[in-house]
C-alpha positions in Angstrom: 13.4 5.8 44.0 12.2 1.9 43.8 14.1 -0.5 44.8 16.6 -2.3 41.8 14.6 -4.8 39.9 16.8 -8.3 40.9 16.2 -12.3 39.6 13.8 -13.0 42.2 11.6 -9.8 41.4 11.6 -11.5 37.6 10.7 -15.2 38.6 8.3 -13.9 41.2 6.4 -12.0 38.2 6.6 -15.2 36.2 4.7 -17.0 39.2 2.1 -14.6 40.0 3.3 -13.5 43.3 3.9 -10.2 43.1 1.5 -6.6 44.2 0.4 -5.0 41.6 2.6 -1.7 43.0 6.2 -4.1 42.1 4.8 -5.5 39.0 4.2 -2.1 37.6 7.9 -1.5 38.2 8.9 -4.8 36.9 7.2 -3.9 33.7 8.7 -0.5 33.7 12.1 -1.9 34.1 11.0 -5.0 31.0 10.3 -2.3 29.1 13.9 -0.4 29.2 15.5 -3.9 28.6 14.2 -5.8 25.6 16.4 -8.9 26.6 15.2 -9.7 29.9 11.4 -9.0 28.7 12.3 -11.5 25.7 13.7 -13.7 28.6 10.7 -13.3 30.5 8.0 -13.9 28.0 9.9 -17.0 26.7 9.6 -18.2 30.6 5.6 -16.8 30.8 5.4 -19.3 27.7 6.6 -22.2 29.6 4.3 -21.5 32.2 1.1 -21.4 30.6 2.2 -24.3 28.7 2.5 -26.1 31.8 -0.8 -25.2 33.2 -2.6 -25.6 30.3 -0.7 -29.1 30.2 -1.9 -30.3 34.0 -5.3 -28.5 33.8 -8.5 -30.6 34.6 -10.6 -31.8 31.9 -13.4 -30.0 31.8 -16.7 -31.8 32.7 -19.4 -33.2 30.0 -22.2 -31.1 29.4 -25.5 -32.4 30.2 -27.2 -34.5 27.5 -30.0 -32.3 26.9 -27.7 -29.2 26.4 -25.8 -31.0 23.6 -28.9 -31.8 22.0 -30.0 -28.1 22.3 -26.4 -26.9 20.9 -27.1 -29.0 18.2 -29.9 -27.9 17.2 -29.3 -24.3 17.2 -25.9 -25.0 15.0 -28.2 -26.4 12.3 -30.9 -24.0 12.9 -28.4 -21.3 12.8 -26.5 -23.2 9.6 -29.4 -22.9 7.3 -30.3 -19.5 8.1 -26.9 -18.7 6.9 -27.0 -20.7 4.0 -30.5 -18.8 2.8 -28.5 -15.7 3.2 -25.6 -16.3 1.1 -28.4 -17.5 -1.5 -30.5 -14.4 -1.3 -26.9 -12.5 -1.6 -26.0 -14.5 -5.0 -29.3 -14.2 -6.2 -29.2 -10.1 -5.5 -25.5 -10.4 -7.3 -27.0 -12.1 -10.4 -29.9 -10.2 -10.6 -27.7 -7.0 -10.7 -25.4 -7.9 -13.0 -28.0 -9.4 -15.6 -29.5 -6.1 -15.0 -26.6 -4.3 -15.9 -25.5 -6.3 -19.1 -29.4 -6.3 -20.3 -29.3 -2.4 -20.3 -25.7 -1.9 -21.5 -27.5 -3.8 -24.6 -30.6 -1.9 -25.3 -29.4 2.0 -24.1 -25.8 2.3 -23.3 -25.9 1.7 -19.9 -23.2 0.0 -17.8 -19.8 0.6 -16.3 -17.4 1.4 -18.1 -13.4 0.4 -18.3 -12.6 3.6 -16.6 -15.2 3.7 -14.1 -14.2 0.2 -13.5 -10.6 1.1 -12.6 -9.4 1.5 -9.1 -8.8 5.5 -8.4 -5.6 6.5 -8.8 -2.8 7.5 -6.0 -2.9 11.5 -5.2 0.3 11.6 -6.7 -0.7 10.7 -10.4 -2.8 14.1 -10.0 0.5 15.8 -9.1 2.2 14.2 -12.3 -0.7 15.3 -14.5 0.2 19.3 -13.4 3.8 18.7 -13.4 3.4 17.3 -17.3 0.8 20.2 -17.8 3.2 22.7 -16.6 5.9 21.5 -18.6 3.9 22.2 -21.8 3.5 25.2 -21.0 7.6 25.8 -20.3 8.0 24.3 -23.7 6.3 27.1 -25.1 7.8 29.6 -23.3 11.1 31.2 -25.2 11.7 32.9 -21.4 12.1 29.6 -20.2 15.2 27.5 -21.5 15.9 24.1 -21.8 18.2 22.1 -19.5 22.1 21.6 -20.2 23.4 19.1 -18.5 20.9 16.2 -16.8 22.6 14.3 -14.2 20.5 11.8 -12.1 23.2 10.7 -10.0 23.2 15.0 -8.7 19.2 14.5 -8.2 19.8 11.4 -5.9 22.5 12.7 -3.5 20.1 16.1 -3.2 16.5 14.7 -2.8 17.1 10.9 -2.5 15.2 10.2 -5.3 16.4 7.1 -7.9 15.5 7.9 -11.4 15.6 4.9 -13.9 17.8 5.2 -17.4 16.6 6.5 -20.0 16.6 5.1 -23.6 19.5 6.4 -25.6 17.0 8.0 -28.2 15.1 9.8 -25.4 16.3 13.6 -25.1 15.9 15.2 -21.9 14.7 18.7 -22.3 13.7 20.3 -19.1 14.3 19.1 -15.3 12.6 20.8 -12.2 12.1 20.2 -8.5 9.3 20.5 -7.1 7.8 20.1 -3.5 5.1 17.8 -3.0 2.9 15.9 -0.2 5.5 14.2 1.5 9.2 15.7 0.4 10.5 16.2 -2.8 9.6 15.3 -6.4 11.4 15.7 -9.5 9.3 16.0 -13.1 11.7 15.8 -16.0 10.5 17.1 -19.7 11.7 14.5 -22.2 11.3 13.9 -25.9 10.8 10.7 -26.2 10.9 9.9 -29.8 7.3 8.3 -31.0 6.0 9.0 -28.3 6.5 12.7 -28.6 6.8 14.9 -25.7 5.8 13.0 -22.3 7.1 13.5 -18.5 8.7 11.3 -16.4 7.5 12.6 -12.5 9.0 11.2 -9.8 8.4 11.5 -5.7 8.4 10.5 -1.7 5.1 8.3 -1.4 3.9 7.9 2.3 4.0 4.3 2.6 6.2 1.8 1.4 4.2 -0.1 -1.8 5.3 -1.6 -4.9 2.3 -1.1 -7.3 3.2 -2.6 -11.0 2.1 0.0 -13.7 -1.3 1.0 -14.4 -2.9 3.4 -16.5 -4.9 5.9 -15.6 -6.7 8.0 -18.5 -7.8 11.8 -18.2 -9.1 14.1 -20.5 -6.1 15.7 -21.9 -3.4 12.5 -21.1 -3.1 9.4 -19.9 -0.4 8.8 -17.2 0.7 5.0 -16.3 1.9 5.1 -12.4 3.4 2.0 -10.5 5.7 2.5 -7.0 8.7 1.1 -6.0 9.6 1.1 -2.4 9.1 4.3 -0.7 9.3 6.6 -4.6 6.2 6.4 -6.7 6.9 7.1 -10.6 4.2 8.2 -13.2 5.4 8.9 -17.0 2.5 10.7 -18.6 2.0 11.7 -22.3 -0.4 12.4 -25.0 0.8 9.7 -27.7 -0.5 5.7 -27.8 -1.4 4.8 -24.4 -0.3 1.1 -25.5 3.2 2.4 -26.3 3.4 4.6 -23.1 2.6 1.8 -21.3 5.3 -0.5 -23.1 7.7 2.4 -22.1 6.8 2.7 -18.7 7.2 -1.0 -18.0 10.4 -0.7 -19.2 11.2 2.3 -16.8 9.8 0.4 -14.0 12.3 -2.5 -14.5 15.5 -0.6 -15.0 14.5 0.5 -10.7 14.9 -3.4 -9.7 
């Protein structure tokens, strides 16, 4: 068993003067007792400061060797400068490209393509929404009784925001997903017809504002609060799904 780890063990690690054998255990003991190590760092700081304070100056380089450093900095200025050029001037001639044969055959990127991809879990809201279509054709499949968020929090931990008071909530399931729960909730939402609110664990802590993100048969508008990302999908006016999921979005902060 080493020896116990005492004041002059700690000041003699500040100084230097230790074998490398005892500083290994005065790290090992640092590291079981975060306010001595804050102690000892704050001292390690003081130190260097000191040294760096009292240190020599350090001698002028020979006069040719400036003049040498000199002219390598330029040398080396320009050829960076004709770099960023030919960059800009790739940039420009790419772009003019672009717009020239958007104009004459329909080429060019579109808003879509021009969109950053979408989180994995707006794919899982798409299926969710997908499958609850298909429930809502179903007559083996009935309709929810009695929707209570504040039930779906103390079970999965997941915060769902109010709902409008003309929205009618029409089917709830859990589902599992990447990284926990997720909760997709059938609602019709007056003009907007039938859309679904999905809800989940993300991996990461984020807060993403809405977005849309169009596919072929719906659009879904996503954004992520904390550690629960949110998607409320639908096949109506992707301006008023939007609208509506902004106001979701706000009724979380």
């Amino acid at each position: 068993m080493p020896d116990p780890i005492t004041e002059a063990d700690l000041l003699a690690y500040i100084d230097d003067q230790l074998d490398p054998a005892r500083r290994i255990e005065v790290e090992e003991h640092l590291a079981h007792d975060p306010h001595a190590a804050v102690r000892v760092m704050a001292d390690l700081k003081d130190r260097d400061a000191l040294r760096l304070l009292h240190a020599a100056p350090l001698p002028r380089p020979p006069e040719p060797m400036l003049v040498a450093a000199d002219r390598l900095e330029r040398a080396l200025g320009w050829q960076e400068f004709r770099l960023k050029f030919r960059r800009v001037a790739a940039v420009v001639a790419l772009v003019g490209f672009g717009w020239f044969a958007h104009g004459q055959v329909g080429l060019g990127i579109t808003d879509s393509e021009a969109s950053p991809k979408p989180p994995a879990f707006v794919e899982d809201a798409l299926h969710s929404h997908e499958t609850s279509l298909l429930r809502a054709r179903m007559v083996s499949q009935p309709e929810v009784e009695d929707y209570d968020p504040a039930e779906i929090l103390a079970e999965t931990g997941i915060r769902l925001p109010s709902l409008p008071e003309d929205w009618q909530v029409r089917d709830a399931q859990i589902f599992p997903s990447r990284y926990g729960h997720s909760i997709e909730i059938a609602i019709d939402a007056g003009e907007l017809g039938r859309v679904s609110l999905f809800a989940a664990q993300a991996p990461a802590f984020d807060v993403i504002a809405p977005m849309p993100a169009r596919f072929d048969k719906a659009t879904a508008v996503y954004w992520q609060t904390g550690q629960l990302a949110y998607a409320l999908t639908g096949n109506g006016s992707d301006k008023a799904l939007e609208r509506a999921a902004l106001r979701l979005s706000r009724k979380l902060q």
